[in-house]
Biotite code that builds the C-alpha atoms (Angstrom):
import biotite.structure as struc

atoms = struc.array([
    struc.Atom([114.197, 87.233, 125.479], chain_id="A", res_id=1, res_name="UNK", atom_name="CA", element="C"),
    struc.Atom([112.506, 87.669, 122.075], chain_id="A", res_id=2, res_name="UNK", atom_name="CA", element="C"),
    struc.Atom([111.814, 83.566, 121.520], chain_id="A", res_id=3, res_name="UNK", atom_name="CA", element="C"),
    struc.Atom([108.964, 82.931, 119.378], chain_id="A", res_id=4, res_name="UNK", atom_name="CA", element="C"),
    struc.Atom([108.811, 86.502, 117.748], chain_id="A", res_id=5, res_name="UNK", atom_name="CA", element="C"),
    struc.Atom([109.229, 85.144, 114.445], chain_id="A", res_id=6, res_name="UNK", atom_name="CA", element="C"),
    struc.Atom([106.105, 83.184, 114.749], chain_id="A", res_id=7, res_name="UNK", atom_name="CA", element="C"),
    struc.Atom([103.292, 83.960, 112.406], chain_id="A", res_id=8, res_name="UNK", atom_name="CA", element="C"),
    struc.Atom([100.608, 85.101, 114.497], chain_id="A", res_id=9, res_name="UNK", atom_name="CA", element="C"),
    struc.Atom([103.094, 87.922, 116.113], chain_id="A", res_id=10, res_name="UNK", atom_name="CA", element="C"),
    struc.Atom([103.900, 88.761, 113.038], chain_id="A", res_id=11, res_name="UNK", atom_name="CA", element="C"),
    struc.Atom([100.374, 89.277, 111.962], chain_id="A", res_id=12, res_name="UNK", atom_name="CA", element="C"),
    struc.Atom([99.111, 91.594, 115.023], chain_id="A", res_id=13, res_name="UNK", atom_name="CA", element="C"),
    struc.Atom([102.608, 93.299, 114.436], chain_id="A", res_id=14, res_name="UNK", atom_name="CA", element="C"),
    struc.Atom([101.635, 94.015, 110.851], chain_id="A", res_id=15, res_name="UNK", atom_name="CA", element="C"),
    struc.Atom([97.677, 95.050, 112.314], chain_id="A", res_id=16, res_name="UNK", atom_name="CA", element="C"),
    struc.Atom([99.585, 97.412, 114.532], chain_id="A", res_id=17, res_name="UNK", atom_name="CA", element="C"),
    struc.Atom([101.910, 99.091, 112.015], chain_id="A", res_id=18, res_name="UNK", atom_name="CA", element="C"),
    struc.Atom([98.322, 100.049, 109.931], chain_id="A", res_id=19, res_name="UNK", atom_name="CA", element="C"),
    struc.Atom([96.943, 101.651, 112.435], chain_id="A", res_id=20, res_name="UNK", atom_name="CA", element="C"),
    struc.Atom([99.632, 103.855, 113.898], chain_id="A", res_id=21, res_name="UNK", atom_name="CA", element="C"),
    struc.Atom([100.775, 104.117, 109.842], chain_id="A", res_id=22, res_name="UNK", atom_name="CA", element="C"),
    struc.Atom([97.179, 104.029, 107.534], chain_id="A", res_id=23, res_name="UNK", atom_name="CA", element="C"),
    struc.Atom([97.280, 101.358, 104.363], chain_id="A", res_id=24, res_name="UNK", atom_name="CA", element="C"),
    struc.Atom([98.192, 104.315, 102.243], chain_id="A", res_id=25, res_name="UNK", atom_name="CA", element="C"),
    struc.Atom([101.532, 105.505, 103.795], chain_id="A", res_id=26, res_name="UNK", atom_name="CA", element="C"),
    struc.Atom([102.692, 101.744, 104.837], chain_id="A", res_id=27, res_name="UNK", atom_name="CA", element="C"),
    struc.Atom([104.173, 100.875, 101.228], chain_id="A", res_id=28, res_name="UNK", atom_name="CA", element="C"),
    struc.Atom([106.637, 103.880, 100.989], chain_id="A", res_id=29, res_name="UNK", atom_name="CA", element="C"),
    struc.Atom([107.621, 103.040, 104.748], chain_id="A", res_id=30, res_name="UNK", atom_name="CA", element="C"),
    struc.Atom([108.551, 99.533, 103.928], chain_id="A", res_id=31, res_name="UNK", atom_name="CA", element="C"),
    struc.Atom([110.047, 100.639, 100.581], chain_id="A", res_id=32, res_name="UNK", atom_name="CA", element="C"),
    struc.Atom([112.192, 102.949, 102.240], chain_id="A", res_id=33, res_name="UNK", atom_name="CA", element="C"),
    struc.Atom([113.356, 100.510, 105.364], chain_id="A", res_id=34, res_name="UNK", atom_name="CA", element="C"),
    struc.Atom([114.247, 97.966, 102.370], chain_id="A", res_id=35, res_name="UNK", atom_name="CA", element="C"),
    struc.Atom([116.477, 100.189, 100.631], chain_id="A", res_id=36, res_name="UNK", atom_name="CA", element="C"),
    struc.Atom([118.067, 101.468, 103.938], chain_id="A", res_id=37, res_name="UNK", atom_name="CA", element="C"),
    struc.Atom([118.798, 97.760, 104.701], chain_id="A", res_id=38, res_name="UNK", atom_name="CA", element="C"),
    struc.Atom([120.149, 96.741, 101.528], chain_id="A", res_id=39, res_name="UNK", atom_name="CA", element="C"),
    struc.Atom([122.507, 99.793, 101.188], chain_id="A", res_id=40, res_name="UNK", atom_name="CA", element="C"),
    struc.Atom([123.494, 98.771, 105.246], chain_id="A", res_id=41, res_name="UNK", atom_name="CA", element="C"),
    struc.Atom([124.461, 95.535, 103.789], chain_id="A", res_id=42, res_name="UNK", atom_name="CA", element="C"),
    struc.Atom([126.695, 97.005, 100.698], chain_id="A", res_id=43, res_name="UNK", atom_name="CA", element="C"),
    struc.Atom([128.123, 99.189, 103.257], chain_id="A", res_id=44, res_name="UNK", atom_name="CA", element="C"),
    struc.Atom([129.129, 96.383, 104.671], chain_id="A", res_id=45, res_name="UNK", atom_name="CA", element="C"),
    struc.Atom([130.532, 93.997, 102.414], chain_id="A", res_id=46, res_name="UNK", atom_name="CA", element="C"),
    struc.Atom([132.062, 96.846, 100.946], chain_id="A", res_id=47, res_name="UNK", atom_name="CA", element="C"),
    struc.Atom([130.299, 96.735, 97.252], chain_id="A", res_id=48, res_name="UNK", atom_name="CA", element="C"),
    struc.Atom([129.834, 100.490, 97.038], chain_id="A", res_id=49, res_name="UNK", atom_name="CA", element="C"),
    struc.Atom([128.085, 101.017, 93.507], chain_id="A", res_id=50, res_name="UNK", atom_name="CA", element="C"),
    struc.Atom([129.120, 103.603, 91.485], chain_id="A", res_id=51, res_name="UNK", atom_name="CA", element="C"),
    struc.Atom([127.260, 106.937, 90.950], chain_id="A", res_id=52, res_name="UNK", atom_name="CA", element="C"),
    struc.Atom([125.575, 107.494, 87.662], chain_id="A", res_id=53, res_name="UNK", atom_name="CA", element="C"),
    struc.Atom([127.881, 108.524, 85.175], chain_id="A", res_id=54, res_name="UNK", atom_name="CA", element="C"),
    struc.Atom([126.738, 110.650, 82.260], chain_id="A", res_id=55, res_name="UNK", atom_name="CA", element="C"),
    struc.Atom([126.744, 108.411, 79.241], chain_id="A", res_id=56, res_name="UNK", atom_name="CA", element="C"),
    struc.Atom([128.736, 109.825, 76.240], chain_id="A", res_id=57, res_name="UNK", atom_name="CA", element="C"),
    struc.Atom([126.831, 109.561, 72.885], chain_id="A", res_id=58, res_name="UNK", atom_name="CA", element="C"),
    struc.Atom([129.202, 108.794, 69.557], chain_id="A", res_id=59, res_name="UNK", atom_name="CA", element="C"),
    struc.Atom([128.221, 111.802, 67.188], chain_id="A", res_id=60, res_name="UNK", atom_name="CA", element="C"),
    struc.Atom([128.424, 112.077, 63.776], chain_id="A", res_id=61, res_name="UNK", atom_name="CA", element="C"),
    struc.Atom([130.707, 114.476, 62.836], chain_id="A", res_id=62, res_name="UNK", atom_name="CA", element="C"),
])
């Protein structure tokens, strides 16, 4: 069904139409944001679930 989409001239008029529909200034946060939606999908599913920031306790003097 989708043979030969990974070819490099699809790629490039797929790339050609994703600036036009997005403009060269908004296309960086888009992929940005797909790439860290895929690689938390992938944690999700392996399971590696990092931790959320914890406050970091500072030794005073005292």
């Amino acid at each position: 069904m989708f043979s030969g989409l990974e070819s490099p001239m699809h790629l490039l008029v797929v790339f050609i139409i994703a600036i036009l529909v997005l403009g060269p200034k908004k296309l960086p946060e888009v992929g940005r944001s797909l790439g860290s939606g895929i690689r938390q999908f992938k944690d999700s599913l392996e399971g590696n679930e990092k931790p959320s920031k914890e406050v970091e306790k500072t030794d005073q003097p005292g």
